[in-house]
Kinemage of the C-alpha trace (Angstrom):
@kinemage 1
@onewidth
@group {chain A} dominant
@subgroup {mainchain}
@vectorlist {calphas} color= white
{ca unk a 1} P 19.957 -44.773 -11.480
{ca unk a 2} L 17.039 -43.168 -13.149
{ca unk a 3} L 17.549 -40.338 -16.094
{ca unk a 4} L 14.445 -38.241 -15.233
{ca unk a 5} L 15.782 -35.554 -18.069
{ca unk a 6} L 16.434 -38.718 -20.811
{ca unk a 7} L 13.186 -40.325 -19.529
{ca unk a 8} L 11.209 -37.437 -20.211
{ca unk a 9} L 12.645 -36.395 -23.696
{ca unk a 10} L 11.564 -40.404 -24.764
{ca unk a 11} L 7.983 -39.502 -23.491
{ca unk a 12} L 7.554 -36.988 -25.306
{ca unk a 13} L 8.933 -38.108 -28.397
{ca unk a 14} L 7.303 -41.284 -28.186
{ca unk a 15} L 3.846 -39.326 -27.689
{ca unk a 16} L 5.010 -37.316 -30.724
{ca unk a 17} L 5.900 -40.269 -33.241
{ca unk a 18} L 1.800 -41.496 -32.696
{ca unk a 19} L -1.079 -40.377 -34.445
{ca unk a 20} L -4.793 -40.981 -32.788
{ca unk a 21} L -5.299 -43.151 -36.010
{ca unk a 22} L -2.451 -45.555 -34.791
{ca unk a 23} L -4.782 -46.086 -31.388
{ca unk a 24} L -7.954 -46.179 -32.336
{ca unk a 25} L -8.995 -42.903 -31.608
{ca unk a 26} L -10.361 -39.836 -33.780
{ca unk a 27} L -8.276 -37.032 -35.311
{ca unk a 28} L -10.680 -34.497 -34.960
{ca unk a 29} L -10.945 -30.926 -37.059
{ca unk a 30} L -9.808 -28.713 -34.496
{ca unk a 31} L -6.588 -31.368 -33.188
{ca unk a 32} L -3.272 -28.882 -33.918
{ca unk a 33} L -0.821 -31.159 -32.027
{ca unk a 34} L 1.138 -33.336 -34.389
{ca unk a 35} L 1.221 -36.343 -32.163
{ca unk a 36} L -0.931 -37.511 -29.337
{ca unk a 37} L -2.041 -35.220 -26.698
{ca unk a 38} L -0.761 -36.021 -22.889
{ca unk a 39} L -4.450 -36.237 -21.754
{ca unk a 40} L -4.853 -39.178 -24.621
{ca unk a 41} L -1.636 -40.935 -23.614
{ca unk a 42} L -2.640 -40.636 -20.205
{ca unk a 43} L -5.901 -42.505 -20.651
{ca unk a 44} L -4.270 -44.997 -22.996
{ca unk a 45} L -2.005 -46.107 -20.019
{ca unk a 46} L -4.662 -46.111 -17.287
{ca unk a 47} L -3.797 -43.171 -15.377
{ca unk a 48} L -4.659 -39.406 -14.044
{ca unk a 49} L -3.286 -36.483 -16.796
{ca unk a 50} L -1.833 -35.065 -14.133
{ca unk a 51} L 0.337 -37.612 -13.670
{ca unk a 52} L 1.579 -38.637 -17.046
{ca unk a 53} L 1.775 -34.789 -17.702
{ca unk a 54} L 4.706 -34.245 -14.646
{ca unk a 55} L 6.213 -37.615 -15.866
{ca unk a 56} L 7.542 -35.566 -19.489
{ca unk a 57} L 8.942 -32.895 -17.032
{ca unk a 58} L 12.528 -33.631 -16.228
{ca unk a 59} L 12.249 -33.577 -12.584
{ca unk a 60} L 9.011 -35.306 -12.444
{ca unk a 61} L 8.441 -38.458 -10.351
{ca unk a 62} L 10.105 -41.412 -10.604
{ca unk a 63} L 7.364 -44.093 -12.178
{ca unk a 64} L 6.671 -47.748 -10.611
{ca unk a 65} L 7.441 -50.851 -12.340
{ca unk a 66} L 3.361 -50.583 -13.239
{ca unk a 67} L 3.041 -47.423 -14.303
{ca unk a 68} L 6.021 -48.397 -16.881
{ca unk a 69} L 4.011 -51.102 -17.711
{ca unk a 70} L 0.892 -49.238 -18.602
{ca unk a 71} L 2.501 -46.801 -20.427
{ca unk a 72} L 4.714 -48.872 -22.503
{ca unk a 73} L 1.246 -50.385 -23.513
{ca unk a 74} L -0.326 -46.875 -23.854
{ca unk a 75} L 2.657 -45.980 -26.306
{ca unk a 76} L 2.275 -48.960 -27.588
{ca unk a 77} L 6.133 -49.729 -27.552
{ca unk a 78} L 8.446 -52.690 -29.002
{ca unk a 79} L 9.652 -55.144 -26.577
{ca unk a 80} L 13.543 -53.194 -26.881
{ca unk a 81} L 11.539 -50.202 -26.153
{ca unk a 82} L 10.026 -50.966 -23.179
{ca unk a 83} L 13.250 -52.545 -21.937
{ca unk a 84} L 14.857 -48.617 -22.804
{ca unk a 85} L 12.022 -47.089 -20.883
{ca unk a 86} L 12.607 -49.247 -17.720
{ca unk a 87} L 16.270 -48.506 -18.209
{ca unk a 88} L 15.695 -45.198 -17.960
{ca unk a 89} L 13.682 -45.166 -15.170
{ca unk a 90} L 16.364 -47.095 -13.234
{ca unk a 91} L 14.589 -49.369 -13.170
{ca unk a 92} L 15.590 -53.673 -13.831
{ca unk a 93} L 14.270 -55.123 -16.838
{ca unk a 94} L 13.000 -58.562 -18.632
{ca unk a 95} L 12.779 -61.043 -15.959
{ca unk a 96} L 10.636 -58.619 -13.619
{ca unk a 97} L 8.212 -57.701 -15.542
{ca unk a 98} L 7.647 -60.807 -18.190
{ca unk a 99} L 7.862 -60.681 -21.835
{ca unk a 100} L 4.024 -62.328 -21.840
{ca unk a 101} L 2.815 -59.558 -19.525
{ca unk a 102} L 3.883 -56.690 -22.682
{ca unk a 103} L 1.233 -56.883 -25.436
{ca unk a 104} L 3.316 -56.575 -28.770
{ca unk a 105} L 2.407 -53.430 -30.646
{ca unk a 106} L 0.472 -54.951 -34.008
{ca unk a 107} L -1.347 -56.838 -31.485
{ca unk a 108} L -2.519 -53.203 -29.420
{ca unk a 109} L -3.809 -51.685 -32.551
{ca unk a 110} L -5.865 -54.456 -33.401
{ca unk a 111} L -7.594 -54.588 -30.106
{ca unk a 112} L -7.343 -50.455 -30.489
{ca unk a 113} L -10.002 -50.680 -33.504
{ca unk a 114} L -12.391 -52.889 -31.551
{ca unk a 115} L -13.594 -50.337 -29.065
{ca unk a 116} L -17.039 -51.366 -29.528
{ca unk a 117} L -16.527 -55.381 -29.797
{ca unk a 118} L -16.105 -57.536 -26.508
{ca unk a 119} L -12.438 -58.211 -26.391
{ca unk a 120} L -9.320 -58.772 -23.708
{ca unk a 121} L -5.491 -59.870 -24.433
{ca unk a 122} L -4.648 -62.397 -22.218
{ca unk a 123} L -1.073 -64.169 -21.642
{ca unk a 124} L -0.204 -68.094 -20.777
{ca unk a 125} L -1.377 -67.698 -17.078
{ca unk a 126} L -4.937 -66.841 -18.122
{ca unk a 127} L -4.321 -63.186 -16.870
{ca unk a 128} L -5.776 -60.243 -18.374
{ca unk a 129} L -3.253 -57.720 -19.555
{ca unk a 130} L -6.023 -55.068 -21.003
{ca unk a 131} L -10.058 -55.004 -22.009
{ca unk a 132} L -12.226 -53.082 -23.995
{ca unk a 133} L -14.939 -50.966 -22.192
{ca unk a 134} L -17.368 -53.520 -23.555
{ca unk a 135} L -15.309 -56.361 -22.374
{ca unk a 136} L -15.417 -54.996 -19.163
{ca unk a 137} L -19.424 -54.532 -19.217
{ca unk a 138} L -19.209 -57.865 -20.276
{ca unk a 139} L -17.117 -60.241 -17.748
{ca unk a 140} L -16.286 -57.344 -15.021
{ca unk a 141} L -12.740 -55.927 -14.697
{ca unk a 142} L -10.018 -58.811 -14.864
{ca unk a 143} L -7.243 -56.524 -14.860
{ca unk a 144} L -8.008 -55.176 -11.028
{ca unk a 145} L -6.740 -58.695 -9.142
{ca unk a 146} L -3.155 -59.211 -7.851
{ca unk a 147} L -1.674 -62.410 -7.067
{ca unk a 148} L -2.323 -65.476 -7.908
{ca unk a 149} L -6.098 -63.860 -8.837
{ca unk a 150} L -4.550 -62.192 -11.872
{ca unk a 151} L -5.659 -66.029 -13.246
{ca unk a 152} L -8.719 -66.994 -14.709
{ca unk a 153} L -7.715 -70.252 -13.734
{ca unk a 154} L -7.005 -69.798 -10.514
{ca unk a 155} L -10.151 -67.678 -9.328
{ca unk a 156} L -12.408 -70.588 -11.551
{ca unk a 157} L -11.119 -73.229 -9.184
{ca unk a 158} L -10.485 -70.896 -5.935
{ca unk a 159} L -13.974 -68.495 -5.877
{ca unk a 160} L -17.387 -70.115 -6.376
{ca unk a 161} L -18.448 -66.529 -7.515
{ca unk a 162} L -16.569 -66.629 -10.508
{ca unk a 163} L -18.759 -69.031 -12.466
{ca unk a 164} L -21.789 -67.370 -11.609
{ca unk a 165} L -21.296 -65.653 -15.454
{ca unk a 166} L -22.042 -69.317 -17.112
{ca unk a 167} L -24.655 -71.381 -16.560
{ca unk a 168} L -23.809 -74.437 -14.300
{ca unk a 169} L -25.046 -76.863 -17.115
{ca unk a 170} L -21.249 -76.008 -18.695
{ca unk a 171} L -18.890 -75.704 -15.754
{ca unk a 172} L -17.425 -79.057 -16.226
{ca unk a 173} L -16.243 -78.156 -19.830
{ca unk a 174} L -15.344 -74.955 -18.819
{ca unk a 175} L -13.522 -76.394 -15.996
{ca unk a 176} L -12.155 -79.067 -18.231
{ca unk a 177} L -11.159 -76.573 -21.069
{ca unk a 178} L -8.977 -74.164 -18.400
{ca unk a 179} L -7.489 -77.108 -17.280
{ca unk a 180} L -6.315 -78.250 -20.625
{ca unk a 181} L -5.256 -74.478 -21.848
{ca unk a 182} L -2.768 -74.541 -18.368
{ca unk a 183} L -1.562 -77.694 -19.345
{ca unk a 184} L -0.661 -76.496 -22.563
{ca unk a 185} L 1.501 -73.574 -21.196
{ca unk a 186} L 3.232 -75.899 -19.042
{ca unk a 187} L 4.504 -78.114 -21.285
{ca unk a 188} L 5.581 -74.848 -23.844
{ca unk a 189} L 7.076 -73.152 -20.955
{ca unk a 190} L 8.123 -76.479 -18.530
{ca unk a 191} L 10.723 -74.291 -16.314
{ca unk a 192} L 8.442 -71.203 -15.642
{ca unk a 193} L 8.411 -70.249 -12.311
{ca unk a 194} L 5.107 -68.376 -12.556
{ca unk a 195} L 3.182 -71.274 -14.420
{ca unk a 196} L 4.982 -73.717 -12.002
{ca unk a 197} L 3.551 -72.148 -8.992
{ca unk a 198} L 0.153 -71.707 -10.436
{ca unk a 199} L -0.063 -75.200 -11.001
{ca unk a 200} L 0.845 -76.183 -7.865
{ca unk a 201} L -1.198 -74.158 -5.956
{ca unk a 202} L -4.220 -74.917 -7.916
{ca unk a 203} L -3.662 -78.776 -7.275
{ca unk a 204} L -3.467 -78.109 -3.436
{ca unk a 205} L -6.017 -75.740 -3.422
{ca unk a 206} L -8.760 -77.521 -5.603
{ca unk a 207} L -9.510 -81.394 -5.970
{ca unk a 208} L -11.325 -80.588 -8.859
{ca unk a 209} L -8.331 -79.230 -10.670
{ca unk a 210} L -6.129 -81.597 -9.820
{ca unk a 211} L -8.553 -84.991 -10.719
{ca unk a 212} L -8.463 -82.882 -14.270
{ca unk a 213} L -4.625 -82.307 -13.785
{ca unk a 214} L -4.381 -85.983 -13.688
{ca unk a 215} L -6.389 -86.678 -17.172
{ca unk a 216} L -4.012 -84.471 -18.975
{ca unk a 217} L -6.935 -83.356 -21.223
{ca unk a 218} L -5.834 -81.618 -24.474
{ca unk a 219} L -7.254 -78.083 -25.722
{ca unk a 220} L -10.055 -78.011 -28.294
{ca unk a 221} L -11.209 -75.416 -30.449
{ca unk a 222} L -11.002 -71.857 -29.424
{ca unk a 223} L -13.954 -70.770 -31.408
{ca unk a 224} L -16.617 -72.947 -29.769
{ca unk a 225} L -19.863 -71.208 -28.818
{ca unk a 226} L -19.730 -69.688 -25.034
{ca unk a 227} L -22.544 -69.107 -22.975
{ca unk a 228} L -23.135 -66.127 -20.445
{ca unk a 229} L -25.940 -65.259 -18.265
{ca unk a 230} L -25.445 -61.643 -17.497
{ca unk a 231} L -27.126 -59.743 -14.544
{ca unk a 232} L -28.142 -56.951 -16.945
{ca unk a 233} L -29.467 -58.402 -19.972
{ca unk a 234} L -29.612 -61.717 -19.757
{ca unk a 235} L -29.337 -65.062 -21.306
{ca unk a 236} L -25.758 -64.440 -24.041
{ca unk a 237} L -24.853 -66.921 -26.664
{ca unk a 238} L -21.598 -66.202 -28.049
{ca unk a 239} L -18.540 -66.981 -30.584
{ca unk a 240} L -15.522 -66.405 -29.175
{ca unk a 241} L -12.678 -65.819 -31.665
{ca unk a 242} L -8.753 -66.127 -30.994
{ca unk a 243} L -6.039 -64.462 -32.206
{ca unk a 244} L -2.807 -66.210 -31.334
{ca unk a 245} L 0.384 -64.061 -30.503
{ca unk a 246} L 2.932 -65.459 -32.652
{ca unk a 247} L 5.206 -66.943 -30.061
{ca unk a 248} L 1.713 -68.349 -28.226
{ca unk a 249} L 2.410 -66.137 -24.797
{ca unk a 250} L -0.951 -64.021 -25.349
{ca unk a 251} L -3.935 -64.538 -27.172
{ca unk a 252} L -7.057 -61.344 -28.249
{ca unk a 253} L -9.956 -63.112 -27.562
{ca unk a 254} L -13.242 -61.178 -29.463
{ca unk a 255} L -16.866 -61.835 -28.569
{ca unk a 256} L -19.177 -61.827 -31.268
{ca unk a 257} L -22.972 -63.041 -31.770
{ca unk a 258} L -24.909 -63.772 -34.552
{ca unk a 259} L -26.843 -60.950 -36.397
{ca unk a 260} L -30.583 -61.323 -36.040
{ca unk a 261} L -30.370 -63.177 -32.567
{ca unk a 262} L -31.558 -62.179 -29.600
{ca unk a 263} L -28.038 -62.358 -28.234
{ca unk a 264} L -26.768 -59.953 -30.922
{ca unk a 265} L -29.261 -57.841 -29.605
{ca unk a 266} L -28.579 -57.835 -25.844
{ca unk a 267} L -25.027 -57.145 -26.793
{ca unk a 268} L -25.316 -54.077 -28.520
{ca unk a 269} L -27.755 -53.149 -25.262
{ca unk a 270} L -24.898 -54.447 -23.549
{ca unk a 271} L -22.738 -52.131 -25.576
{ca unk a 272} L -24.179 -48.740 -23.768
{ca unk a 273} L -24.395 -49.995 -20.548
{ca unk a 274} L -21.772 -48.465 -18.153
{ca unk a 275} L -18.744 -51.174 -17.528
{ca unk a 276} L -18.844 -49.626 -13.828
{ca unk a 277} L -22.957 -51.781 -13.379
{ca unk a 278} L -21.232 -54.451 -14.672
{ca unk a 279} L -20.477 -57.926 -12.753
């Protein structure tokens, strides 16, 4: 049973124990609240101020397993703290809603203080779990799918228009390089329902995966040189960097091009270009 009062005292003194600094946003002369403002929290957790606002009144509305979600990553909570906030809301907690789908706090305020840098956490399953606005200019919004589409993987294999964002010349490595990267999880997480039934649907769905399936190919380097062709600016050659969660269930993947080249130039266009004219 749900503690609406208990639920909305945590809010608020979660909200209270952060300072903009801790999420990458600006403190402002004129800011007299000690903590975050409901309005910032709000946006931090991808959702109306309204709504957060009536959720830190004790007989506010009883939040989804999502909207938990979001805000434990707005809050930026522990793992044992988002397991007290679902608790609270009455809600179950671990095996519904995955330890690889919570991005760990340190990991949050690193992506937090690359607001103007190309960059996305993403788990095991090749889902996105959150983007930067310039991310999101970049590849499109990969947090909007449900289902099996949550996958990178699986919408690779499953929808031709996927790849239209690389040039064809390197679809078989890119094929070949998701199809390694899912092989990997697999074998870290052999038992994992989720991975399990990605697997298997991407074998009967896709010959292509599954020939690669079969040649149990073995991950590379994550820093190799990625190419984009974007329907905005163009022609993009860049580095993508990898930051490793330390039990390997997410990865922060940062864009990057080289100063002086054209591409480093097309990204910072890219940079005030609004995500919503995106892919």
């Amino acid at each position: 049973m749900a503690d609406r009062a208990a639920l909305a005292a945590f809010l608020r003194a979660r909200r209270a124990a952060l300072q903009p600094e801790d999420v990458g946003l600006t403190r402002g002369r004129r800011r007299r609240t000690g903590g975050l403002r409901r309005e910032e929290v709000a946006v931090l957790s991808d959702m109306s101020p309204d709504y957060y606002s009536r959720l830190e009144q004790p007989h506010g509305p009883r939040p989804s397993e999502q909207m938990l979600a979001s805000i434990a990553r707005g809050l930026h909570l522990s793992l044992e703290e988002r397991d007290h906030l679902f608790q609270l809301a009455g809600h179950a907690v671990p095996r519904r809603v995955r330890r690889g789908d919570h991005i760990n706090p340190g990991m949050m305020r690193v992506l937090d203080r690359l607001e103007d840098t190309p960059a996305q956490v993403m788990n095991h399953l090749g889902e996105t779990l959150k983007q930067t606005r310039h991310a999101v200019a970049l590849l499109g919004d990969e947090t909007a799918y449900t289902g099996l589409e949550r996958s990178a993987h699986y919408r690779w294999f499953t929808d031709p228009g996927s790849r239209l964002i690389h040039p064809e010349s390197d679809h078989a490595e890119q094929s070949r390089l998701m199809v390694a990267d899912l092989h990997g999880a697999h074998a870290r997480y052999a038992g994992d329902s989720r991975t399990g039934e990605l697997v298997d649907a991407l074998r009967t769905e896709s010959a292509e995966f599954d020939a690669l399936w079969r040649e149990r190919p073995v991950l590379g380097p994550f820093c190799a040189v990625k190419h984009f062709r974007h329907p905005r600016v163009g022609e993009l050659e860049l580095h993508c960097q990898t930051l490793v969660d330390p039990d390997q269930s997410q990865r922060l993947l940062v864009y990057t091009a080289v100063p002086g080249t054209e591409s480093h130039t097309s990204l910072q266009l890219l940079s005030v270009l609004d995500p919503s004219m995106s892919v």
